[in-house]
N, C-alpha and C positions, 0 to 999 in steps of 0.2 A: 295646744295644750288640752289634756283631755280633762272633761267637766268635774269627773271626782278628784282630782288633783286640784284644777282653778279650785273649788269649791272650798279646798283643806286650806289652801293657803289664804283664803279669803274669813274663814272661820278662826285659825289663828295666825294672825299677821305677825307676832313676836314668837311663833312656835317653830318646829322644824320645816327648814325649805322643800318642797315637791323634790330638786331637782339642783342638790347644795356646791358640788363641784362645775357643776354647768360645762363650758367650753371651756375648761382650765386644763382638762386632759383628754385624751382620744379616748377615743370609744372602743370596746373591748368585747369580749365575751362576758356575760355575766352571770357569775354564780348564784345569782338569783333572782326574783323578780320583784319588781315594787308592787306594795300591794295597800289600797288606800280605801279599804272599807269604813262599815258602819264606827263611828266613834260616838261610845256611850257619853252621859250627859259628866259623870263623874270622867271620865278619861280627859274629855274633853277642859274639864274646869281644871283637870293636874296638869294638862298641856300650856293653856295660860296662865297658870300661877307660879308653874315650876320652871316651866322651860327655861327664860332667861336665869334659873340660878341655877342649876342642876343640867341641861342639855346644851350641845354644843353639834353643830353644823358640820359633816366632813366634806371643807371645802379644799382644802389640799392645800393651803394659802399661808398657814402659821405652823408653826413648829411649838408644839402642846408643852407645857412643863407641868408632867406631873404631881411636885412636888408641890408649885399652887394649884392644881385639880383638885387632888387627896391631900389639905392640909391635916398632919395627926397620925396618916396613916403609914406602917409601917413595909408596907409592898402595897405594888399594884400588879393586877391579872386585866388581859383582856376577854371577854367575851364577845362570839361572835355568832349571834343567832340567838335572841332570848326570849322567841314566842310570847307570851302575853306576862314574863317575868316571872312568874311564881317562882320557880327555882331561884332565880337570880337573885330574888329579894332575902328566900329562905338561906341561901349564904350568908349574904351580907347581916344578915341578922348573928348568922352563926359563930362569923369570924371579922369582927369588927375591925379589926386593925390592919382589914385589907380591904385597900380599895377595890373595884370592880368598874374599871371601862365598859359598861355594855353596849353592843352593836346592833341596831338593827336598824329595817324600812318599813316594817306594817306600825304606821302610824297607832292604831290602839292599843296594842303594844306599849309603844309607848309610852301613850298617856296612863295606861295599865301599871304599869313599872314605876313611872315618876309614883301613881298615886298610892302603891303600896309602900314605896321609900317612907312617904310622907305620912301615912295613917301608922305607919309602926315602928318614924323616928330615925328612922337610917339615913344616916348622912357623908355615907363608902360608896352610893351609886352615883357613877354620870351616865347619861348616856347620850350613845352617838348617834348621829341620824347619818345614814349615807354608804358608801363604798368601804367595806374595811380595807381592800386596796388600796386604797389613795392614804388612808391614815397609817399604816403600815410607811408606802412607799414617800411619805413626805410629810408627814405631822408629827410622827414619834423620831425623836433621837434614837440613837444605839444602845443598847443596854441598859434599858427602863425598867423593860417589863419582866414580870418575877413569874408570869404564866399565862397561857393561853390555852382559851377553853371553848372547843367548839363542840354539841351535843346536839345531833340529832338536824346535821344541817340535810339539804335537799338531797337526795339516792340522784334528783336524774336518771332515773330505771333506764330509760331507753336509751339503748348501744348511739346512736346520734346525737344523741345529748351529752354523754360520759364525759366530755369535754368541758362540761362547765361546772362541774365539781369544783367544790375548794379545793377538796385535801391533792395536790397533785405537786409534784417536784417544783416547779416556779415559786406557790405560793409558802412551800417550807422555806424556800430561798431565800424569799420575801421576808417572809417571819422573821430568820434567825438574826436580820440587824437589829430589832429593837428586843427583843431577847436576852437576858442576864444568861451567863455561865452558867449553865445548874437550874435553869428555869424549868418548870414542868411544862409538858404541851400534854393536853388532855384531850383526848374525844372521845364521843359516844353514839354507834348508831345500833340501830335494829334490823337492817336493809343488809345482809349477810354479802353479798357481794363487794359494798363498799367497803364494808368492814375490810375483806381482804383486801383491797384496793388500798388503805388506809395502811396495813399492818404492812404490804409488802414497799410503796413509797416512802414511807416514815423508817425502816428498818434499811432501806439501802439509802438514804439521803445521809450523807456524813457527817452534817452538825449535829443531828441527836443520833441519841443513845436509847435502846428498849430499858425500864424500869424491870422488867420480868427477868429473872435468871433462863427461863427456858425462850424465852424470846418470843411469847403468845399473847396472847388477851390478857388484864387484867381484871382482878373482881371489883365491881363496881367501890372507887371508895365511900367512906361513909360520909364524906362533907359534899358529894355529889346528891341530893336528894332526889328519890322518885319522882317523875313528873308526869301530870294528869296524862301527857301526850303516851309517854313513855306506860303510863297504866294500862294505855288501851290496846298499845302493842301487844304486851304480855297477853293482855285477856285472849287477842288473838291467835296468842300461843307463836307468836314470833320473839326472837333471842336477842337479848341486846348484847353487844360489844363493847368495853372501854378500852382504851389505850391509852397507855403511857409513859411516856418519853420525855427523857431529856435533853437538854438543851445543851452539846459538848462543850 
């Protein structure tokens, strides 16, 4: 086990596990990578305060009911990628009466997220620690989820890597059991190639449907908000992409 991993789980012992599905499934290609940097003194203090009420482990082991996750609330969305939360939080702030599943591994993140829920009273966020795979494939029932939201995950630029993209035909597959009729699938990158990658897998996959009459990009909606990541894009004069789709 490597020392910044031992280290996190030794720093919160009731927080999220290193390594939560363990040998409960095979190993796989991965759309991402764990990553277990510096956790600030406030991240740190929302990770053992919150965790046990607010985060959940994806060990692939239980079968989640969202309706005790999100008591109150009137849908649930998953998110899958929520860098240091900002946007995540600016939702839920916005649209209270939806829950929001958030996904991620960068432990600061994390504690980032819980501790913005908590300084500004939101009580629509859980979040996941772990494989959105495995929650997908074994923790969510059939026809839960009212949207999935993934923005601005990994390019994977390099032709040898393209492979371990999310957005690809398995993982729409995957998707569309825990999926409502009519659920939105949202995404958003700036990385031009995935985009099409994106617009042309989602547009021949038969359970959703393009939102757009001409079958293109969408303008950004407005309960998607700008995020710091997504600023610095633009400054560099790169384009962002939304899409979206529904759920046949």
């Amino acid at each position: 086990m490597s020392e910044s991993i031992k280290s996190t789980g030794e720093r919160f012992p009731d927080g999220p596990l290193p390594d939560p599905a363990g040998a409960h499934f095979e190993r796989r290609i991965r759309s991402f990578t764990p990553r277990r940097s510096r956790v600030t003194s406030a991240q740190g203090d929302a990770l053992r305060r919150l965790w046990p009420k607010w985060g959940l482990d994806i060990d692939g082991q239980r079968v989640l009911s969202l309706d005790e996750l999100f008591p109150g609330t009137e849908r649930v969305v998953l998110e899958i990628g929520f860098g240091m939360g900002e946007a995540t939080a600016q939702m839920a702030a916005d649209d209270p009466a939806t829950g929001i599943l958030a996904v991620d591994v960068h432990t600061p993140g994390q504690g980032n997220l819980l501790n913005l829920a908590d300084r500004n009273g939101l009580t629509n966020i859980r979040v996941a620690n772990g494989d959105a795979i495995i929650l997908l494939r074994a923790m969510l029932p059939d026809d839960c989820l009212d949207g999935l939201r993934v923005y601005f995950p990994d390019p994977w630029p390099k032709k040898r890597h393209n492979k371990r993209r999310l957005i690809q035909p398995e993982f729409l597959s995957l998707a569309a059991g825990p999926l409502k009729p009519g659920a939105l699938v949202h995404c958003a990158t700036d990385w031009e190639e995935y985009a099409e990658q994106m617009l042309d897998v989602l547009t021949d996959h038969p359970d959703y449907e393009n939102t757009q009459a001409d079958g293109g990009y969408a303008p950004r909606p407005a309960f998607r908000p700008l995020t710091r990541f997504e600023g610095q894009g633009l400054d560099k004069g790169h384009v962002v992409h939304d899409l979206l789709f529904r759920r046949r």
